[in-house]
C-alpha positions in Angstrom: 58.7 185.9 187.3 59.0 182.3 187.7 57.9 181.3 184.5 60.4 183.8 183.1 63.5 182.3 185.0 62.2 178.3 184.4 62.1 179.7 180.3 65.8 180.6 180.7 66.7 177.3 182.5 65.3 175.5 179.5 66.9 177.6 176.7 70.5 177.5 178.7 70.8 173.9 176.8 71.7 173.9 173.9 69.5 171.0 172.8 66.6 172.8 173.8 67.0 176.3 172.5 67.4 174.0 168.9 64.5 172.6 169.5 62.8 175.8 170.8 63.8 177.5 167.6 62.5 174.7 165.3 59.0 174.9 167.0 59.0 178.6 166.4 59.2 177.9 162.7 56.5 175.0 163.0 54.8 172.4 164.7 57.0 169.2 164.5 56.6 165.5 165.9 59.3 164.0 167.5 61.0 161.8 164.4 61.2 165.2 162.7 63.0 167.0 165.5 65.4 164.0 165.9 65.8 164.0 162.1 66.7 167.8 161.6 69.2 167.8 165.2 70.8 164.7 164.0 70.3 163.0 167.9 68.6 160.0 168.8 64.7 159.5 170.2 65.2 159.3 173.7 67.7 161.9 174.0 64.8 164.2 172.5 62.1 163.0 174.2 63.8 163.5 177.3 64.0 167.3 176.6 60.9 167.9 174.9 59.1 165.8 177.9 61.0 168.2 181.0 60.0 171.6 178.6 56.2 169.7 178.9 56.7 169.3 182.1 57.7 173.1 182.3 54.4 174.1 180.4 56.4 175.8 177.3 55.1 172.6 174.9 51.9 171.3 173.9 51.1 168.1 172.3 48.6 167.0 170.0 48.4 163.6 168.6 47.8 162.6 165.3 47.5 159.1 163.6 50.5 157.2 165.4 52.7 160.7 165.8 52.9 162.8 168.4 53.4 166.5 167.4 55.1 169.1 169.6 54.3 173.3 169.2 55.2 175.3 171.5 52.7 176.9 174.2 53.8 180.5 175.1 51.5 182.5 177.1 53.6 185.1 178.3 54.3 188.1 176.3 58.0 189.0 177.2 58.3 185.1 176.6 56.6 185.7 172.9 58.3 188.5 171.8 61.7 186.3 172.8 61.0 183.4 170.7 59.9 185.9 168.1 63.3 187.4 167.8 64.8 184.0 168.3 62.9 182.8 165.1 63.3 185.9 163.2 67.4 185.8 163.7 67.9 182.0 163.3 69.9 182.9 160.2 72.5 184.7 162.1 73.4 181.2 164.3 74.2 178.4 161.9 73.3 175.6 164.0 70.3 176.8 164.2 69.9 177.9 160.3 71.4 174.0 159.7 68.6 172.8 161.6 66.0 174.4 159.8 67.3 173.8 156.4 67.0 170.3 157.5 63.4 170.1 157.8 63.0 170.5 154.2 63.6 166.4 154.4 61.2 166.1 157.0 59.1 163.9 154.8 61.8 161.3 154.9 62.2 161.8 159.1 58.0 160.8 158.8 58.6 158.2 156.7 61.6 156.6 158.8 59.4 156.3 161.8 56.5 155.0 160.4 59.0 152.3 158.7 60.2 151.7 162.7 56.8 151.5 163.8 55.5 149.2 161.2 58.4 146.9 161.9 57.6 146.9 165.8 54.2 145.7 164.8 55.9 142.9 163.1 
């Protein structure tokens, strides 16, 4: 029951069901969730790291990126998301945020140009 009530904590923000319902559609590192929202780096790691903290994300890290996907292990939980994904189209913030991952490429390629430059 707890996990159920903590999983409606962290979609009562708004931020976070956006980001919730771009990790439905696809594993995503954190330049491309910034990127599609339109917000800055911190304020998204901040929410992605308290939904880690909550056990509803996983990471996995590849090259210099960190990627995000969601890590759902209850079924009532599931079948929520499911319907989340499968309705984005009827919310246009949400359907906005999806059609901007289409320039995800460019999110990637703005954060390797940031990190590149850190180096410098």
């Amino acid at each position: 029951m707890n996990e159920l009530i903590n999983f409606f904590k962290i979609l009562s923000d708004e931020t976070r069901l956006r980001i919730v319902s771009l990790l439905a559609a696809e594993d995503l590192c954190v330049c491309e969730i910034c990127g599609a929202l339109e917000l800055s780096q911190p304020k998204v790691s901040k929410h992605l790291s308290k939904m880690r903290d909550k056990g509803f994300v996983d990471t996995e890290k590849k090259e210099q990126y960190v990627f995000y996907k969601l890590k759902l292990e209850d079924e009532t939980i599931v079948k929520i998301i499911e319907e989340i994904d499968k309705n984005a189209k009827n919310y246009p913030l949400l359907q906005s945020d999806r059609d901007k991952l289409d320039d995800k490429d460019k999110y990637l390629k703005e954060c390797n140009l940031n990190y590149i430059s850190q180096l410098k």
